[in-house]
C-alpha positions as CSV (number, residue, x, y, z in Angstrom):
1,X,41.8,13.1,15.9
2,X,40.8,10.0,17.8
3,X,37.9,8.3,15.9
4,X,36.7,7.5,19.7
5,X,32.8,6.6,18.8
6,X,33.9,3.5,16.1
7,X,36.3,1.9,18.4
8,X,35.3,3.1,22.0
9,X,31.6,2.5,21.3
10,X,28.8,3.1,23.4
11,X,27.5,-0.5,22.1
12,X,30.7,-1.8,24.5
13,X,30.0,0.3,27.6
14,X,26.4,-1.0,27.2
15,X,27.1,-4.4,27.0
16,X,29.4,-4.3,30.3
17,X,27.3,-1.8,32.2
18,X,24.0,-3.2,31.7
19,X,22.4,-4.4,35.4
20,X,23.5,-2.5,38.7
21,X,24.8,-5.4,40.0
22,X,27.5,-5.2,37.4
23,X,28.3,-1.5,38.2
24,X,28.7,-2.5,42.0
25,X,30.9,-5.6,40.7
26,X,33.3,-3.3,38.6
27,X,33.7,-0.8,41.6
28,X,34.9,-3.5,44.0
29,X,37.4,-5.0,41.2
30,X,38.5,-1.7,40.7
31,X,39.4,-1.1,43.9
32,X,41.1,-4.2,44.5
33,X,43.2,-3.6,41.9
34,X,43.7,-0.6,43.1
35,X,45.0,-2.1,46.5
36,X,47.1,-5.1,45.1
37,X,48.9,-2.3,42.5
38,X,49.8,-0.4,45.5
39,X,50.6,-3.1,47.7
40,X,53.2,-4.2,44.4
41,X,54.4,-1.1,44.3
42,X,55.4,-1.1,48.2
43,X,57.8,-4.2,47.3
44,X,59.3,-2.6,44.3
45,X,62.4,-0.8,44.2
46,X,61.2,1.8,41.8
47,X,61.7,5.6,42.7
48,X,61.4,9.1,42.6
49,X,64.7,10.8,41.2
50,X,66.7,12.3,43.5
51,X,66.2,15.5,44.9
52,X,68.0,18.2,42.9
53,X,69.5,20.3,44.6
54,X,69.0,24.1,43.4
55,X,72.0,24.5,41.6
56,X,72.2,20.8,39.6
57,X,71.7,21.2,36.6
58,X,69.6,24.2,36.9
59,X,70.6,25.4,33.5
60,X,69.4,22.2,31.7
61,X,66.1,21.8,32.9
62,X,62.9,22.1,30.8
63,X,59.4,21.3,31.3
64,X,59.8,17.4,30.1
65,X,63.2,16.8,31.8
66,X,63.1,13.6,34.0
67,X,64.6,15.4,37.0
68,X,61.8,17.9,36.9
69,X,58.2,15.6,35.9
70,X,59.5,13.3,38.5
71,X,58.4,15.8,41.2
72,X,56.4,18.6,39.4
73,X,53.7,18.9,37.0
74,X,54.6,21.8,34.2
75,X,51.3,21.8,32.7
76,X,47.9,23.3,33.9
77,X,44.5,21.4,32.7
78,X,41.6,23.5,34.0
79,X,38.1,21.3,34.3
80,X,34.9,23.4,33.4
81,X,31.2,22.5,32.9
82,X,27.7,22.8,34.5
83,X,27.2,21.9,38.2
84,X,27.3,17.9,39.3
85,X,28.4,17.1,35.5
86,X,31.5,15.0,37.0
87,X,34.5,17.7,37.2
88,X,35.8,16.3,40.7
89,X,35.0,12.6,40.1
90,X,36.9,13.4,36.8
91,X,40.2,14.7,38.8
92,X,39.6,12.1,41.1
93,X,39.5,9.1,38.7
94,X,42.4,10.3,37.3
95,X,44.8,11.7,40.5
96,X,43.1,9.7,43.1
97,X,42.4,12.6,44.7
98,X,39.5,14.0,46.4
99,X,39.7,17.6,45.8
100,X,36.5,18.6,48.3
101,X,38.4,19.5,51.3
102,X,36.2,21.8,53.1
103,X,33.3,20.6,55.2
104,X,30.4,23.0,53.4
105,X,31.9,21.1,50.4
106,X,31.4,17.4,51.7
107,X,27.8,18.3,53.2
108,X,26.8,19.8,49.7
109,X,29.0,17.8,47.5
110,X,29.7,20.5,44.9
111,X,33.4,22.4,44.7
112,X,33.4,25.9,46.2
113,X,36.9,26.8,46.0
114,X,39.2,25.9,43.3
115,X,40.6,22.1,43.6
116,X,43.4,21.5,42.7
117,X,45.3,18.0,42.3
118,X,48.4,16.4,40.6
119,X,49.2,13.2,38.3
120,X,51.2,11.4,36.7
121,X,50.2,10.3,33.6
122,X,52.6,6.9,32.2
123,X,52.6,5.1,28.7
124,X,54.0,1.6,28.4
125,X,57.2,1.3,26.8
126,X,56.7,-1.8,24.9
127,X,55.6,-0.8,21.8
128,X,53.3,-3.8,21.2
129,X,50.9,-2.8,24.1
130,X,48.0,-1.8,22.7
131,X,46.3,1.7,22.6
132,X,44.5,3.0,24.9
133,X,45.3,0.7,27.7
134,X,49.3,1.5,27.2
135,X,48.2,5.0,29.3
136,X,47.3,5.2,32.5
137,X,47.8,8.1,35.7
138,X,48.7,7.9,39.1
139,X,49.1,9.7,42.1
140,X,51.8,13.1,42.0
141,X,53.6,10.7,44.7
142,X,54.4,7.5,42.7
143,X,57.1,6.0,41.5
144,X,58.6,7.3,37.8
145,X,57.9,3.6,36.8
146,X,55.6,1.3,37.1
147,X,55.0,-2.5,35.9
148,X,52.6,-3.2,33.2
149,X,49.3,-4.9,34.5
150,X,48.8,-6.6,31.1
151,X,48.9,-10.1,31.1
152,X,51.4,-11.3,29.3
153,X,53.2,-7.5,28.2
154,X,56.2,-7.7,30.5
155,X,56.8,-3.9,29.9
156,X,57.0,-1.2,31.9
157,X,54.9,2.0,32.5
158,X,57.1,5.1,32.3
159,X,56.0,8.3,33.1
160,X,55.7,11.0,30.1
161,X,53.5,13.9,31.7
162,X,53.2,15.5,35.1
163,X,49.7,17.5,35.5
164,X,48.1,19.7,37.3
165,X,44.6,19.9,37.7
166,X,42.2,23.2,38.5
167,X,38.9,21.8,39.1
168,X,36.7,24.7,39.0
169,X,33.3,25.0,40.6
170,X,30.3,24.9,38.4
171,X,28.1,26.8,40.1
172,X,26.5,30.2,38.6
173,X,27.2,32.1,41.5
174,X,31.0,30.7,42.0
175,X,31.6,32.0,38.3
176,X,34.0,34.5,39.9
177,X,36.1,31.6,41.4
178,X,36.1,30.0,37.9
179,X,37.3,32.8,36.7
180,X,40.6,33.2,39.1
181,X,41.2,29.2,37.9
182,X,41.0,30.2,34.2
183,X,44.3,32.6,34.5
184,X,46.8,29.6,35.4
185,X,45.2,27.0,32.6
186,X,47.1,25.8,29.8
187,X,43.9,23.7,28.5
188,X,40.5,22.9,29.7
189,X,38.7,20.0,29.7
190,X,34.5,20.4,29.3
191,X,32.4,18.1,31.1
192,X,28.8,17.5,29.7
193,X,26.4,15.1,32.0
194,X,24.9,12.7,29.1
195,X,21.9,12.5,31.2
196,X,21.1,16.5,30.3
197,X,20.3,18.2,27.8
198,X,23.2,20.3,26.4
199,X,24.1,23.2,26.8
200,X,23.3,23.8,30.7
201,X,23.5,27.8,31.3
202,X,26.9,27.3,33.1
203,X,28.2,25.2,30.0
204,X,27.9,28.0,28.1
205,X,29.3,30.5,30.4
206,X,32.7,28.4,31.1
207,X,33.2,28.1,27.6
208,X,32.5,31.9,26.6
209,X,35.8,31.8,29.5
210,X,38.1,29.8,28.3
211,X,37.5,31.3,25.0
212,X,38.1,34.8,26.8
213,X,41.8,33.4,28.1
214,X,42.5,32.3,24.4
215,X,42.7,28.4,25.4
216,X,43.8,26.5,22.3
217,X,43.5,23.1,23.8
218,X,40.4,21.8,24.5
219,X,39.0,18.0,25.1
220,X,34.8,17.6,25.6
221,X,34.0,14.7,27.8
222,X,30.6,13.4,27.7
223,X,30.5,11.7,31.0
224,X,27.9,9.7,32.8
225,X,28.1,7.3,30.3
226,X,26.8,4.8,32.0
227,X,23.0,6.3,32.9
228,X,21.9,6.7,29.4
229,X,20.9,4.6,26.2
230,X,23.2,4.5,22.9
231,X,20.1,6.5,21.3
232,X,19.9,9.3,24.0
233,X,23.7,9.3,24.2
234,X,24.1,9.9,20.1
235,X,21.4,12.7,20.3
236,X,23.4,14.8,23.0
237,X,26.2,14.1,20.7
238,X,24.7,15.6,18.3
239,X,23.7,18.6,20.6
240,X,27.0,18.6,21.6
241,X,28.5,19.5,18.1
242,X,26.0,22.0,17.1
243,X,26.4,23.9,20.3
244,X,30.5,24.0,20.0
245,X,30.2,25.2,15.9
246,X,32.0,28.0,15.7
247,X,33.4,28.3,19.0
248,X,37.0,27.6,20.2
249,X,35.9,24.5,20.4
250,X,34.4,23.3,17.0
251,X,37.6,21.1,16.1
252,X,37.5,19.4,20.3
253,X,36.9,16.3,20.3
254,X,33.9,14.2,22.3
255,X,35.0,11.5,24.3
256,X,32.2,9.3,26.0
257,X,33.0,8.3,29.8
258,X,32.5,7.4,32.9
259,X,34.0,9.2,35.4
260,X,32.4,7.2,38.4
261,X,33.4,3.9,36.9
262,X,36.8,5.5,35.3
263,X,35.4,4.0,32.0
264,X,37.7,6.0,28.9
265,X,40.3,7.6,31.8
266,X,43.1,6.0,29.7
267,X,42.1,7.7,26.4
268,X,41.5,10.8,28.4
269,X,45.1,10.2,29.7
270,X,46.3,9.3,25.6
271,X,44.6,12.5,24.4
272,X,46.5,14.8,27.5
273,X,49.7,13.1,26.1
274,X,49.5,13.6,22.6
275,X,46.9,16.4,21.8
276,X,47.8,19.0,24.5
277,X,51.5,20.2,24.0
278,X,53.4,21.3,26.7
279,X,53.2,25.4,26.3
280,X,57.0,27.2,25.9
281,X,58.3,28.0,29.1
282,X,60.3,31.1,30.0
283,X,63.0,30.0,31.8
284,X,65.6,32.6,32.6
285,X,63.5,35.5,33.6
286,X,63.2,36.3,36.9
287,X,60.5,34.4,38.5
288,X,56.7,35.0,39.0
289,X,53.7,33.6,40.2
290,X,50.3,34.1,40.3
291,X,48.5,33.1,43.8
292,X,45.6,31.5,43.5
293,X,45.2,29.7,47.3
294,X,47.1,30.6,50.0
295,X,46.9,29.1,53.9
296,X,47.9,29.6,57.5
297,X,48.9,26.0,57.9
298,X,49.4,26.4,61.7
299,X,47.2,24.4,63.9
300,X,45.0,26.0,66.9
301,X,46.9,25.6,69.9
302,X,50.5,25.4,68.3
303,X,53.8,26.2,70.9
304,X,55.3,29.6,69.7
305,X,58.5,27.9,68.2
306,X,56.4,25.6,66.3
307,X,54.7,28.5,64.1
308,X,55.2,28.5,60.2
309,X,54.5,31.1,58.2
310,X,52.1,31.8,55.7
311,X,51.7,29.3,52.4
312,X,51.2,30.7,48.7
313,X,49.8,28.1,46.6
314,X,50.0,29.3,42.8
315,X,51.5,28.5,39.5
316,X,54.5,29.8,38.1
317,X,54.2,32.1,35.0
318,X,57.8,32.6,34.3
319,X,61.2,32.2,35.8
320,X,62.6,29.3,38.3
321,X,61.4,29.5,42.0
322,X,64.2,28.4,44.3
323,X,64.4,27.9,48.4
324,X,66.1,30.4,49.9
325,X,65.5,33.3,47.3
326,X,64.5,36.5,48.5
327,X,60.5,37.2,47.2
328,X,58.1,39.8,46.9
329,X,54.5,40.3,47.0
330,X,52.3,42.5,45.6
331,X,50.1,44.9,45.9
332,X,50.7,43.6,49.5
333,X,49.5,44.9,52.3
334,X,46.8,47.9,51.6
335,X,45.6,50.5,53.7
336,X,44.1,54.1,53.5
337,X,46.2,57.3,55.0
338,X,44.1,60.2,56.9
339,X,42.9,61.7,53.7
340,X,41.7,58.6,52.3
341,X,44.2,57.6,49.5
342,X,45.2,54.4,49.1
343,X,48.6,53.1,49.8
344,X,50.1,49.3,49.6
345,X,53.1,48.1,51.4
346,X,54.8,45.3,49.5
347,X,55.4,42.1,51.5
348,X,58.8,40.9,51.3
349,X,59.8,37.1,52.5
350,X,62.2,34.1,51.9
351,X,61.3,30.6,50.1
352,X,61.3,28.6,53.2
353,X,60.3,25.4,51.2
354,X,58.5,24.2,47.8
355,X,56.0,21.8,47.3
356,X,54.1,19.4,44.6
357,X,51.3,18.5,46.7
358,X,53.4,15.9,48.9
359,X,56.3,16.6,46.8
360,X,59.7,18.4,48.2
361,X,61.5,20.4,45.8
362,X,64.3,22.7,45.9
363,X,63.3,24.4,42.7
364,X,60.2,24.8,41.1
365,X,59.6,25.9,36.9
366,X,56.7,27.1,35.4
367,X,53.5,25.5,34.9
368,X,52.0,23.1,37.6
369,X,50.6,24.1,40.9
370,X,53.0,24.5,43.6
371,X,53.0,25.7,47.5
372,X,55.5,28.3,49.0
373,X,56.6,27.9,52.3
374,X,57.7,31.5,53.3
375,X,58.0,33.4,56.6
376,X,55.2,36.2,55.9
377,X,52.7,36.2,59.2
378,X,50.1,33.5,58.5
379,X,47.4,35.6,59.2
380,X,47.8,37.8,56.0
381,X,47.8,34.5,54.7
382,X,44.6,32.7,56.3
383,X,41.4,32.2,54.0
384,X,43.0,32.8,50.6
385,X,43.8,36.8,51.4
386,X,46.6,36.7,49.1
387,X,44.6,35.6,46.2
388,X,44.7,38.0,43.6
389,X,48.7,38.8,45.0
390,X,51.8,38.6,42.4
391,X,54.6,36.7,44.2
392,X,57.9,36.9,42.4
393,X,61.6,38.2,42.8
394,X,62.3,41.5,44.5
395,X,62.0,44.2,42.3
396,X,61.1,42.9,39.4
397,X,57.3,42.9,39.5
398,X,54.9,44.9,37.9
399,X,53.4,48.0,38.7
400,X,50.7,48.5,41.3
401,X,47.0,50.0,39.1
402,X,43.9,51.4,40.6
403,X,42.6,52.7,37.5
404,X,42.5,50.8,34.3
405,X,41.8,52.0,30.9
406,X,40.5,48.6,28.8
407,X,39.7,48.2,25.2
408,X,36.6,46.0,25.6
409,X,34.2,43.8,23.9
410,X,30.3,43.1,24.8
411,X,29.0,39.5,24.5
412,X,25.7,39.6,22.4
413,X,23.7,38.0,24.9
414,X,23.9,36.7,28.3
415,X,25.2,33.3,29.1
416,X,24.4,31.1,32.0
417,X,20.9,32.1,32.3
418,X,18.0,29.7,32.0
419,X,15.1,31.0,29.4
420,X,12.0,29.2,29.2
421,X,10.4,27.6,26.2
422,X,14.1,27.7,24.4
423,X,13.4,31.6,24.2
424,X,16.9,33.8,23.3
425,X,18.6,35.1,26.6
426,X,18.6,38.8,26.9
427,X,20.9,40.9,24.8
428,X,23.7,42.4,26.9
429,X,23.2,46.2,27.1
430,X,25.8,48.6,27.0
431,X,28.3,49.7,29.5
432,X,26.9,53.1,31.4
433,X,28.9,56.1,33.3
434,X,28.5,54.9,36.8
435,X,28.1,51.6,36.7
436,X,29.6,48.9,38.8
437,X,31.0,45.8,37.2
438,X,32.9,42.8,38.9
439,X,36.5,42.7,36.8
440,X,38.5,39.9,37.0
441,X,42.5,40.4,36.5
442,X,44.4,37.8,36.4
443,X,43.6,35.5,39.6
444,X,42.3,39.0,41.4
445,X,38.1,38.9,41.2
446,X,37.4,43.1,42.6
447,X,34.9,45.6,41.9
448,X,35.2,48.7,39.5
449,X,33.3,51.5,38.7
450,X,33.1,52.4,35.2
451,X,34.5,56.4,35.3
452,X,33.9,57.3,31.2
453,X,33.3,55.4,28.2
454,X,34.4,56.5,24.9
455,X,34.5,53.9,21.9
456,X,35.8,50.7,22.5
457,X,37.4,52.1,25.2
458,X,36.1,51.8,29.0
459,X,38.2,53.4,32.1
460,X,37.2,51.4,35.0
461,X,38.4,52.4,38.5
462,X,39.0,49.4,40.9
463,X,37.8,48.8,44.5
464,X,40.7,47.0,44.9
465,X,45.0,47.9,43.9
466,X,45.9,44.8,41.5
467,X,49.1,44.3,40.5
468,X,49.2,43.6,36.7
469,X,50.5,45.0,33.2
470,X,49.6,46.5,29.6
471,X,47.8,44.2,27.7
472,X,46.7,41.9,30.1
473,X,43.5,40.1,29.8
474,X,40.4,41.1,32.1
475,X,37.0,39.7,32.1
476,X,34.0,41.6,32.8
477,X,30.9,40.9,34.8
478,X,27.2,42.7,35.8
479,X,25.1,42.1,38.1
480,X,21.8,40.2,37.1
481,X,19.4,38.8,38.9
482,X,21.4,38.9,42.2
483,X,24.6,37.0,40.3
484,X,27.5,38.1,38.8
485,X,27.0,37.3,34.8
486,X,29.8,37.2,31.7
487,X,29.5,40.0,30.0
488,X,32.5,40.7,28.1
489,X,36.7,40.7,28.2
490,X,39.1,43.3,27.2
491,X,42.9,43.9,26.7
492,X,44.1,47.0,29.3
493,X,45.7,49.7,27.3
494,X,47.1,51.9,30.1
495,X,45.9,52.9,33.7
496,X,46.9,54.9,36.8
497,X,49.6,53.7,39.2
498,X,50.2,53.8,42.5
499,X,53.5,53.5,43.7
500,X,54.4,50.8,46.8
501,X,55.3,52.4,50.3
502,X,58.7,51.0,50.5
503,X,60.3,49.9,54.1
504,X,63.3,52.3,55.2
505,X,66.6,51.7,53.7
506,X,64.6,50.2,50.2
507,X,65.7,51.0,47.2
């Protein structure tokens, strides 16, 4: 455990951030340095590895092989917290990039979809570099090494770790959304403004979340840093502790930072390095990925020979992704027939290419968050409709469910609801015949109507086909207030299938 408030003190921060003036003086060295690192890098002869091509060395790659963090992250870091507590400027102090991409986003400056962005994360390789200025990140883009900007080092930063980020909006009534992120996370970091009180009602809920998808890995960053007194930042600390006891989070540590002024980013960057293993990878299976973004990335007015087909942004659960491979997606296409049941139509493609943000690859492993070029018509894949979709080899995916029998589990009380005068929230009453709950599979976010409840057992039929399996994890929501609130998880036990309407000549 880092012992982060002895020798990262607030006492320093103080000392450096105490007039405006020298906040506006550090963002205009910082950016300099910015510039003359990536003017250096221009005139260096440093590189990207080559691209492998889909058969080298196929059979030796792994999650930390050089060919493969070169050009790919294999690790998903999910960042959760209240609104405006710093999630973006986090990603972006770290990546470099700006992961508000639509224009309700920039007016309102708060995330609405999931972000998403990659980086490199380097450590010097002179051992006599001190700690924790030997890390430091980059773009997904730059080169596998980099020179030391230490005066007097000489070494060389080499990169160790290839990340993806899911920044995930904080808003109450985006919880769905956070949600979808949650299922492709590997480990979660928890932002908490220091100039707030703690917890804030979506604090709580994003943590009840993670705890929900079994995240092991968790790092609490107590940003804003630089707005508050040592006194006022040592209280929330203390806060801070006593609202983690007990949770998934008790053992997490608190690190102080800035995320506007990238004060701590390298110890952030140390603790992704050495506190947040890289989970075991499944390898040889045959591949699958869960869609969490997917894009018509034609422009209006395009000739017809200049048309791509639809993009699936997602991250790879199992199995090794190649161009040219023959896919599936399911549920697919879903319509009703004259009496009303339901039928899907499986959509079935070719990897035209594979990206890492900017990235070409011929290949892509599990973890990180990749694009898929493919050839499916870009309008069934315009305004994320494949979100929720399974895309993987051809027949091997699972089966297609519209009912679902879960065993479940009630929170006590509500999260992410303000009370007034530090009253309790509102215990969370029981599930009811009839009902209608929002359940969230996987990256899928659907309606259900609960059909019977028996026990610790709920069958729930679903608005929407999802394509899942047995003992998968779902999270369920009510609506109060006029927003979708946490209410509980559970593990599906079995359900009803439907079976996919097949083109002619399938098998």
């Amino acid at each position: 455990m880092f012992d982060l408030f002895d020798k990262y003190s607030f006492t320093t921060i103080g000392l450096v951030l105490g007039m405006k003036l020298a906040q506006r003086l550090i963002h205009i060295l910082l950016d300099a340095a910015d510039q003359k690192l990536n003017t250096m890098l221009m005139k260096e002869s440093w590189n990207f590895q080559p691209i492998p091509s889909s058969g080298q060395n196929i059979d030796q790659v792994g999650p930390l092989t050089d060919l493969v963090i070169s050009r790919q992250a294999t690790i998903n870091i999910g960042t959760i917290g209240h609104v405006a507590h710093g999630k973006s400027t986090l990603v972006k102090a770290i990546s470099g990039v700006d992961t508000a991409k639509f224009k309700n986003e920039l007016e309102r400056n708060i995330t609405i979809k999931l972000g998403y962005a990659n980086a490199k994360i380097y450590r010097c390789d002179n051992e006599e570099c001190p700690r924790p200025g030997c890390y430091r990140s980059a773009g997904s883009n730059s080169p596998d090494r980099l020179p030391c900007t230490r005066e007097g080092c000489g070494g060389q930063f080499v990169c160790v770790r290839h990340v993806s980020f899911v920044d995930c909006p904080g808003h109450d009534i985006l919880m769905a959304t956070m949600l979808n992120g949650a299922a492709v996370m590997d480990a979660a970091m928890l932002l908490v403004a220091g100039n707030e009180p703690c917890p804030q009602p979506q604090t709580s809920e994003h943590l009840a979340a993670v705890e929900i998808m079994q995240l092991k890995h968790l790092l609490i960053l107590q940003n804003k840093i630089d707005l508050i007194k040592e006194a006022q930042a040592t209280e929330q600390y203390e806060q801070i502790k006593g609202f983690v006891q007990g949770t998934v989070a008790d053992s997490a540590p608190i690190v102080p930072i800035s995320a506007q002024l990238k004060y701590n980013v390298d110890v952030v960057c140390e603790y992704l390095c050495k506190k947040v293993p890289v989970p075991p990878r499944d390898f040889t299976s045959p591949a699958r990925l869960i869609v969490i973004r997917s894009f018509d990335v034609n422009k209006p007015g395009s000739e017809v020979d200049q048309l791509k087909g639809g993009v699936a942004g997602g991250s790879i659960v199992k199995g090794i992704l190649k161009v040219g491979q023959e896919i599936e997606v399911r549920p697919g296409i879903v319509s009703k027939t004259a009496d009303g049941k339901v039928q899907c139509r499986p959509i079935f493609s070719t990897v035209v290419s594979l990206f890492a943000e900017q990235n070409q690859l011929q290949y892509a492993v599990p973890g990180g968050l990749i694009g898929v070029g493919t050839n499916i018509d870009p309008t069934l894949c315009r305004g994320d409709r494949l979100v929720g979709h399974i895309l993987g080899a051809v027949g091997t995916l699972p089966d297609i469910f519209m009912e679902v029998e879960i065993a479940y589990f009630l929170l006590r009380r509500l999260l992410g609801v303000r009370t007034e005068g530090g009253k309790r929230a509102a215990r969370v009453q029981k599930l009811s015949k009839g009902e209608v709950l929002m359940v969230n599979i996987g990256s899928l976010s659907t309606g259900g109507r609960v059909i019977a409840v028996k026990g610790d057992a709920v069958k729930i039929a679903l608005t929407d086909p999802i394509c899942t399996e047995v003992n998968e994890k779902i999270a369920l929501s009510r609506r109060i207030e006029k927003h979708w609130r946490l209410i509980g998880w559970g593990t599906i036990r079995r359900g009803v299938t439907i079976a996919p309407t097949l083109p002619a000549g399938s098998k």
